[in-house]
N, C-alpha and C positions, 0 to 999 in steps of 0.2 A: 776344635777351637784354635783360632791362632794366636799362638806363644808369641810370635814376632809382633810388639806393636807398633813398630814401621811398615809390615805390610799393610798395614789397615790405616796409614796414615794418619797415625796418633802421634801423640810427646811420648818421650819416654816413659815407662811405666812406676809405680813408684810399690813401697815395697805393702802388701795387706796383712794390714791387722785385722783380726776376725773380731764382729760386734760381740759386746755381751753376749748378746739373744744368741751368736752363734755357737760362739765358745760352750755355755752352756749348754745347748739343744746336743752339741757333740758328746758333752760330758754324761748327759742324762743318757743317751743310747748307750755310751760306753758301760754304765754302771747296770742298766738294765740286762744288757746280754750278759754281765760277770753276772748276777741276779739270779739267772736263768741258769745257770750252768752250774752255782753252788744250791739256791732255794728256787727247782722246777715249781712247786708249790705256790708259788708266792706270783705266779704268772698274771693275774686277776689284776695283782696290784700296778705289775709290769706297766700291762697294757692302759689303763688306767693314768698314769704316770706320763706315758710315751703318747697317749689322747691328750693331755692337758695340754702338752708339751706343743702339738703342732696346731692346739688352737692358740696358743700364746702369737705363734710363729704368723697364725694366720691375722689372728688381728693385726698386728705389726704389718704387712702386708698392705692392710687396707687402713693404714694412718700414716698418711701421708707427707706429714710434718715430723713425726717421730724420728728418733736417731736409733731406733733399736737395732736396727739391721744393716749398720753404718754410716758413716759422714754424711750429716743433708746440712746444707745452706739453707738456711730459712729466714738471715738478714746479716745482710751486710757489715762487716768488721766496723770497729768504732773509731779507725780512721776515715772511713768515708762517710761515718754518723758526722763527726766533726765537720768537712765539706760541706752537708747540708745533702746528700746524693742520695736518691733511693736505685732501683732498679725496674723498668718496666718490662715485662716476661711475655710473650706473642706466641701461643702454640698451634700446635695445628697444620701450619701452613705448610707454603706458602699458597697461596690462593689467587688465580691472577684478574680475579675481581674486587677482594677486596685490601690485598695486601698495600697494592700500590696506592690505595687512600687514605693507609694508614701511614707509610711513607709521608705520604705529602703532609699527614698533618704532623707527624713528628719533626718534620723537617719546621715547619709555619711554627711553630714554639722553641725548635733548636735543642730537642731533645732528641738522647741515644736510646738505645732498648737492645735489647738480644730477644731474638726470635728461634723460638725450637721447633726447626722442621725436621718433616718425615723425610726419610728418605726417598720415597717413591715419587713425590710429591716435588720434591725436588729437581728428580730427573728429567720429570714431566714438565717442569717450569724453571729451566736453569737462568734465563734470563733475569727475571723476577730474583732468585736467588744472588746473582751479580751484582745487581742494584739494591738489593738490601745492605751487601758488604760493603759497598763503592760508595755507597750514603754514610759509611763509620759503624752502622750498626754488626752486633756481633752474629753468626750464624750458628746454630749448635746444634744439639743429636739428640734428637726427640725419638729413635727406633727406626727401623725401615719401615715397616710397616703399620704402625701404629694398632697392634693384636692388643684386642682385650685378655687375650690370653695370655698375655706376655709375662704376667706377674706368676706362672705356673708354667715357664717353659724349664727345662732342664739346659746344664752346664753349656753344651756345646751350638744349641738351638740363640741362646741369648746371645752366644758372640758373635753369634753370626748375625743376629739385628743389629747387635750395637756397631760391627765390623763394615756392616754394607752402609749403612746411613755415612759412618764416619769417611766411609770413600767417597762414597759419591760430595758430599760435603766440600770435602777436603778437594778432589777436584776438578770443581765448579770455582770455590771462591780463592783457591790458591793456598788455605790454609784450615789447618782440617781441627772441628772441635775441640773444645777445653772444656766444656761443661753436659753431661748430661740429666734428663728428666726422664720419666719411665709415664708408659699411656696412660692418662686418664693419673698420675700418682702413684698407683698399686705398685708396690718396689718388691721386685721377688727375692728372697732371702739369699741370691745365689749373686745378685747382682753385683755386689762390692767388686769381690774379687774380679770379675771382670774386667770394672770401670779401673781397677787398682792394677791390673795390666797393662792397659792402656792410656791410663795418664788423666783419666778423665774424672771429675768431681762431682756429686753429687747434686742438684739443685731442687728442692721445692717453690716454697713460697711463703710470705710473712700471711696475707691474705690475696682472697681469690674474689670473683665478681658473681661467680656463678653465669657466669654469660654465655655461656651454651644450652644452658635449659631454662633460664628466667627471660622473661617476655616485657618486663617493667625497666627502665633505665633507672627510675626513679632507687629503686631495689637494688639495682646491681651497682651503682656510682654509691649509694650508702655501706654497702659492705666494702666496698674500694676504700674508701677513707675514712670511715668510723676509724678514729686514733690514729690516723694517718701519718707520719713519722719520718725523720730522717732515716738513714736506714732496712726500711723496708724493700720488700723483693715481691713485686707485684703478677698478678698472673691473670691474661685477656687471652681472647681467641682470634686471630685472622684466618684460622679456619673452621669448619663446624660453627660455624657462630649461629645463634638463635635469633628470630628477627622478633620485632619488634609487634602491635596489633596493626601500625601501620608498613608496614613492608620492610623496614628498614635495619641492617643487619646492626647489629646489638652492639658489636665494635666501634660502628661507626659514630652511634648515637652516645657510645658514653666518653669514648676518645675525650673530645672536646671539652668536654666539661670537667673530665680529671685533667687534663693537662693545664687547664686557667685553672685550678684547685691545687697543683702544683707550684705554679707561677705566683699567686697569693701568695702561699706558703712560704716561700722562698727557697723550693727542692725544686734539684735538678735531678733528671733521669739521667743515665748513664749504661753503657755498656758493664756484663759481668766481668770482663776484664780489666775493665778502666777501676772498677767498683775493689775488684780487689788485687789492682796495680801487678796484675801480671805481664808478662813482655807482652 
């Protein structure tokens, strides 16, 4: 893993506090082996104990909003509530079919967003990736490779996804991630520390559209703004997106009609950094 997070093109690191979930998951093995070692006997209970323990761990894992297993952003502080700002979230990408017409429509309403690319994906499309930045919007650290396994990789495996994404990131647009999100949500209990090496923040989401696997706009623009809110920290696809009965990728069809549901409203999107007035 690397120590240094100027090799990897991060802010400096800041210092980690270990979540509940972890402190205690520590605490419960520590007392299980003194357990063992005064009442061998009692081993039944042990085991027992130390099962409960790494389903806890595991659910937390697969709840993706939760703060059990560290710091998540799920809305925006209540000085950008007051602005009137939510945040639009773009993952997946970059994509060089449909990213750029998601650009364009953010640009035709004059709203910002932060987009969490892969890193391979990146590499592959650094252009795309320059004109996301060069448009205002923010670029961030979606993994390198976006593994479904990622939420079960061990200490040294994960820095090295969070490490290579942050490079390549960093330089293509000049300036390297301030926020990350883990694939698909699933946060592995190892993550923190990491992200707390490397300077990087945690991000979920207030609500999601489900628009990688629903086929209805009608559907996915109703879980978009049911309660819709200053504040909010929204989550689309410009990549994996799921298309529509008539052909048409699921990004594209609901774009437009949250951003004038926006506009009504009187919210503006904004970058995560703008959102939470970092340099």
């Amino acid at each position: 893993m690397t120590d240094n997070p100027e090799a990897a093109g991060s802010a400096p690191g800041r210092r980690w506090h270990p979540a509940p979930a972890i402190r205690l998951s520590v605490a419960l093995h520590a007392a299980s082996a003194l357990t063992l070692v005064i009442q061998p006997a009692l081993w039944a209970w042990v085991v027992m104990a130390l099962a409960a323990n790494h389903l806890i761990l595991i659910g937390a894992v697969f709840w993706p909003r939760g703060a059990f297993l560290g710091p998540n952003i799920t809305r925006l502080p209540a000085e950008a509530v007051a602005r009137r700002e939510i945040v639009l979230t773009f993952d997946d990408g970059p994509d060089p079919e449909l990213t750029p017409q998601v650009l364009a429509l953010l640009d035709r309403y004059r709203m910002k967003a932060s987009f969490f690319c892969i890193g391979e994906k990146a590499e592959a499309f650094p252009e795309i990736v320059k004109e996301i930045a060069r448009r205002g919007h923010s670029v961030e650290n979606h993994s390198a490779r976006h593994s479904y396994a990622f939420a079960f990789y061990g200490l040294s495996r994960l820095a090295r996804e969070v490490d290579a994404a942050q490079s390549i990131i960093g330089r293509i647009t000049g300036r390297a991630p301030g926020f990350f999100r883990a694939p698909a949500g699933f946060r592995n209990p190892l993550l923190d520390l990491v992200l707390a090496k490397r300077g990087l923040r945690y991000v979920s989401w207030t609500r999601r559209g489900y628009d990688t696997v629903c086929r209805d706009p009608r559907v996915v623009i109703d879980k978009l703004t049911g309660g819709l809110a200053a504040g909010d920290v929204l989550l689309l696809h410009d990549g994996s997106a799921a298309r529509t009965a008539q052909g048409q990728a699921m990004v594209l069809a609901v774009l437009p009609l949250l951003l004038e549901r926006l506009r009504r409203q009187g919210l503006k999107s904004v970058g995560l950094r703008t959102a939470l007035e970092l340099p």
